[in-house]
C-alpha positions in Angstrom: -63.8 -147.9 30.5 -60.9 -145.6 31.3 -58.6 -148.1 29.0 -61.1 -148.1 26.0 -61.5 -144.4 25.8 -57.5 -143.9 25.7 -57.0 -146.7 23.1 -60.4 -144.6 20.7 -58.2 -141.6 21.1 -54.9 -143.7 20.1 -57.0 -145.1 17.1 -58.2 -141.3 16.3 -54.4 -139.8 16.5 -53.1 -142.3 14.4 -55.8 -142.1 11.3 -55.2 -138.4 11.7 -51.1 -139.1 11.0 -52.2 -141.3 8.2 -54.2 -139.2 6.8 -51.8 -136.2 6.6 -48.5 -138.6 5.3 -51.1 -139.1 2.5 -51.5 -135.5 1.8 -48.2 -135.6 2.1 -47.2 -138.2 -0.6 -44.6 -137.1 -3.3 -44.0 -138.2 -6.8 -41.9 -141.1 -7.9 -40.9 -141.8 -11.6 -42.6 -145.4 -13.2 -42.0 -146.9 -16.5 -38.8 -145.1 -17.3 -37.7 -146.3 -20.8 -35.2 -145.2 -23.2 -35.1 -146.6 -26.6 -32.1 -146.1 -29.1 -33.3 -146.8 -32.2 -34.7 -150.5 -31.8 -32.9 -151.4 -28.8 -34.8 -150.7 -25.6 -33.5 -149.9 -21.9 -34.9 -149.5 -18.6 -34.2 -146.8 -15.6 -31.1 -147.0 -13.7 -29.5 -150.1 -16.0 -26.0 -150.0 -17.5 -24.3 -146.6 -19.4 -25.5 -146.9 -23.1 -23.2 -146.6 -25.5 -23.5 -143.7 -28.0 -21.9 -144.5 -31.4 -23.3 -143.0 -34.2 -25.3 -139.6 -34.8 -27.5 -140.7 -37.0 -29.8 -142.7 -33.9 -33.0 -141.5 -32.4 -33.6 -141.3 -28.9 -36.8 -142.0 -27.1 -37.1 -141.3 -23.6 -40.5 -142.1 -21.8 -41.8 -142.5 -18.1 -44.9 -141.6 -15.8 -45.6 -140.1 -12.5 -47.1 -142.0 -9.9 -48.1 -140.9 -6.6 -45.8 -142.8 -4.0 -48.7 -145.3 -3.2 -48.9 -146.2 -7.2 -51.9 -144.0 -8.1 -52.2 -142.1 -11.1 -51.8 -138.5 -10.4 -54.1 -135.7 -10.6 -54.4 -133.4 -13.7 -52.9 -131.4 -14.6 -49.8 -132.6 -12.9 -46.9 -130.6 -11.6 -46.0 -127.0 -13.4 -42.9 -128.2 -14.8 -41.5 -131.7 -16.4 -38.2 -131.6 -18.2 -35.3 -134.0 -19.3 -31.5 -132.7 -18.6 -29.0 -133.5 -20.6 -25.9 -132.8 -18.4 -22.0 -133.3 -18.0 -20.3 -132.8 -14.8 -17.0 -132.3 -16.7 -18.1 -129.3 -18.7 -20.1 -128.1 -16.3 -23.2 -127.8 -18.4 -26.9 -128.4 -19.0 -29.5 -128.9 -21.8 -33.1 -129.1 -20.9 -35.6 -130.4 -23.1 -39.5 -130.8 -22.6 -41.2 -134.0 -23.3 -44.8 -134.0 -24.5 -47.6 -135.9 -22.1 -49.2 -138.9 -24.0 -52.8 -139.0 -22.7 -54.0 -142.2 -23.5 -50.7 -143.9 -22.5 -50.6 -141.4 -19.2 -46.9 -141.3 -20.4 -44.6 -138.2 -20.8 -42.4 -139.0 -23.8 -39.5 -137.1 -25.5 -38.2 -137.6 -28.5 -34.7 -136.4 -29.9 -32.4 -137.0 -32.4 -28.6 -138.3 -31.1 -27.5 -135.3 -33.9 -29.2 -132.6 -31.7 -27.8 -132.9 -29.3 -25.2 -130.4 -28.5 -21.6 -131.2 -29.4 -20.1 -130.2 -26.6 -22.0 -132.4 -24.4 -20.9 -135.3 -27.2 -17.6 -133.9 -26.7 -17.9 -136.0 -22.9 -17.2 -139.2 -21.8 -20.4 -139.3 -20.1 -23.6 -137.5 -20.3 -26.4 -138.1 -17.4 -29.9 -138.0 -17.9 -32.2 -136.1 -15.3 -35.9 -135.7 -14.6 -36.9 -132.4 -13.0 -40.3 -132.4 -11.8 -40.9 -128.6 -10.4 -44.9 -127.5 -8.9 -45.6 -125.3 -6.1 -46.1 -127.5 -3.8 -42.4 -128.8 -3.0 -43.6 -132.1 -2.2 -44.3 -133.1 -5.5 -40.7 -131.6 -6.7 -38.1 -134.7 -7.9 -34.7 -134.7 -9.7 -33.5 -137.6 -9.9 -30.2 -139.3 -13.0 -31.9 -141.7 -14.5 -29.5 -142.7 -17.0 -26.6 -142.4 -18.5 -25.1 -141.6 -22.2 -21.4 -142.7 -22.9 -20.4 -141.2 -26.3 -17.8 -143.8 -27.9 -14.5 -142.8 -28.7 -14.7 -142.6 -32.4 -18.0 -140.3 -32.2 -15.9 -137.5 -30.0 -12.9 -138.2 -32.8 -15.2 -137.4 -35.3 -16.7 -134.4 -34.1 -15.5 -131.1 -35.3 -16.3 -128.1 -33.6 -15.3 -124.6 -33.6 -15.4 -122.0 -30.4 -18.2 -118.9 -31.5 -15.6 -116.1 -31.6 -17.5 -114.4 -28.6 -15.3 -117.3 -26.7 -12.1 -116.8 -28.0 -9.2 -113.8 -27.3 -9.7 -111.2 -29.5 -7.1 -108.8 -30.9 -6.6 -105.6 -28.8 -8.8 -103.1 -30.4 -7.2 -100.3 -32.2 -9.0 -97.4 -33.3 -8.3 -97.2 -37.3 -8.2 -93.8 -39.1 -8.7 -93.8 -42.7 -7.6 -91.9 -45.3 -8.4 -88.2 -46.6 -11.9 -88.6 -48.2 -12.4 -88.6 -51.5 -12.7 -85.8 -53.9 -14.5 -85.1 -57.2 -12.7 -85.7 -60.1 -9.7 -83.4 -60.4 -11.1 -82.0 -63.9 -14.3 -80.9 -61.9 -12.7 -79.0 -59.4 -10.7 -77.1 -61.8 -13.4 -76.1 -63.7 -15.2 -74.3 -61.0 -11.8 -72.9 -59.6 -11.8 -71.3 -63.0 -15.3 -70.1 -62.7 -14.4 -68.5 -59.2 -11.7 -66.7 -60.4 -14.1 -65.6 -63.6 -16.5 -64.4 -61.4 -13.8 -62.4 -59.3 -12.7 -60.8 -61.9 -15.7 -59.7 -63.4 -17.3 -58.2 -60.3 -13.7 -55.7 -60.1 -14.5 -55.0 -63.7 -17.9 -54.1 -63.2 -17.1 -52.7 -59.8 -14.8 -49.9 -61.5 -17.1 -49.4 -64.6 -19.7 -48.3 -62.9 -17.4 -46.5 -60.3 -18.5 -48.3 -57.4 -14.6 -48.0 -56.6 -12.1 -45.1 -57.1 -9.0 -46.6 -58.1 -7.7 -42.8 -58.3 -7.8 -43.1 -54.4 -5.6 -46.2 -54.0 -2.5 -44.2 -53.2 -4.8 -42.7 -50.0 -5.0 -46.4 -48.9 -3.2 -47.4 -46.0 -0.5 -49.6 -46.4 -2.7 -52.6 -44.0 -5.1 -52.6 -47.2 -2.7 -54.4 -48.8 -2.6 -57.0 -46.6 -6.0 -57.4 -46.5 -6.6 -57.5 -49.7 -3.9 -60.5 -49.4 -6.0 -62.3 -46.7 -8.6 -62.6 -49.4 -6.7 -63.4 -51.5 -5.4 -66.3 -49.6 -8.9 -67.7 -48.8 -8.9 -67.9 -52.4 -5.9 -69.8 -52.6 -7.3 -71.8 -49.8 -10.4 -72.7 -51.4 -8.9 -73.6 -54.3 -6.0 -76.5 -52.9 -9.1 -77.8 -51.2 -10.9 -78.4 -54.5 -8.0 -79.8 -56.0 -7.7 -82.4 -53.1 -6.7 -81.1 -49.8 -7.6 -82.8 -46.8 -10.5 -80.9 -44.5 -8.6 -81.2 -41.6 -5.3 -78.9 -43.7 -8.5 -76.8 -45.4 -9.5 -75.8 -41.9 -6.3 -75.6 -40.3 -5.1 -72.8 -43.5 -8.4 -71.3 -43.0 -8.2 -70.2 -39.5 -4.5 -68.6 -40.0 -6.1 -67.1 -43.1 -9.0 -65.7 -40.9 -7.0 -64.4 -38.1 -4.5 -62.7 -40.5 -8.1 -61.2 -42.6 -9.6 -60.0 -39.4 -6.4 -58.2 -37.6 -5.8 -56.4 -41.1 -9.4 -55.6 -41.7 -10.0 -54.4 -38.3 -7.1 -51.3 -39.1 -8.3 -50.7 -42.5 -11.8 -49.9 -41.4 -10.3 -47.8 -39.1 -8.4 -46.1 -41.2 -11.4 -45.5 -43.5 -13.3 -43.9 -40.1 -10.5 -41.4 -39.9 -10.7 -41.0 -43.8 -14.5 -39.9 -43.4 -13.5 -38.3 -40.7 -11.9 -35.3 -42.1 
């Protein structure tokens, strides 16, 4: 009795095991086909030969439980096909499309898309990557492998994106003085400043808002006042006849130190004129 009670607990522990190795199961790949053009190929045969870019290639495959069983929808959160080269150190993914009738994940691509570089190889491998949650379910596995010919990487042509490539050193590029009106313009209104000068003086001593019986009372730093003013003028006018604004503002700061030293001691001297 002893005997049969230890071999009914035996029995129990082992349909528990069993039970959890089939929670357990992973994923295996099934049916993996690849198709170039006409010609058909299974998983894990011989390197095919890629010779031509103008080919279509199919690749197709399903996912069966390890005991053979369908499985469940919606399957695992991510299914893609990798297109990679050891060489170059590089990867392509691409995303098949699930066949529901068939219970087939098939992609479809043409030889032309894919990208150079990888053509560029002696050999390209093909991977599935089956990703989920639930990290018993996840796979990569090569299933295949691409061998461009010789005469397809000769013919290729490809050029490095200039974000690859040295650059010049970058040097910081200052252009010219900026352009100007036309010279004829800025003589004309040259001319109409020094017409407009000349007729506020006139009118200035006609209606005697100056006393130009009093200049011999003026203090000799009027003079050079009046010559600072003068030399705005002058300033002003070798800008509108093409100057550059960096000379303009250079002159005009000399000018305006000069204009405000001078006119500092003439209004001075005009306090000391009141004054008395």
């Amino acid at each position: 009795m002893k005997r049969s009670s230890q071999f009914n607990g035996y029995q129990l522990l082992l349909v528990i095991l069993v039970y959890m190795i089939g929670l357990c199961q992973g994923l295996q790949i099934s049916n993996g086909h690849v198709r170039l053009d006409k010609v058909n190929y299974e998983f894990q045969s011989e390197p095919i030969a890629l010779d031509v870019v103008n080919r279509n290639l199919d690749i197709s495959f399903r996912l069966l439980q390890d005991n053979g069983e369908s499985i469940e929808r919606p399957g695992p959160r991510q299914i893609s096909v990798i297109l990679s080269s050891d060489a170059l150190k590089a990867q392509s993914y691409l995303y098949p499309s699930y066949k529901v009738e068939a219970d087939v994940y098939e992609l479809k691509v043409k030889v032309k898309d894919i990208s150079d570089y990888l053509k560029k190889q002696d050999s390209i491998l093909v991977k599935i990557l089956v990703g989920d949650s639930n990290s018993e379910n996840n796979v990569l596995e090569t299933v295949v492998e691409l061998q461009p010919s010789q005469k397809l990487r000769d013919d290729l042509k490809m050029e490095l994106p200039k974000r690859f490539v040295v650059k010049e050193e970058i040097h910081h590029i200052f252009h010219g003085d900026s352009k100007h009106a036309p010279k004829f313009v800025s003589q004309i209104f040259v001319i109409d400043v020094v017409v407009v000068f000349g007729g506020l003086i006139y009118f200035w001593t006609y209606f005697d808002a100056i006393n130009v019986g009093n200049i011999s009372k003026v203090t000799l730093m009027s003079f050079p006042f009046l010559g600072s003013l003068l030399g705005f003028e002058a300033v002003f006018y070798s800008y509108y006849l093409g100057t550059s604004i960096f000379t303009t503002l250079l002159r005009t700061v000399v000018v305006g130190i000069l204009a405000i030293y001078f006119g500092s001691r003439v209004l001075g001297s005009l306090y000391r004129l009141r004054v008395k």
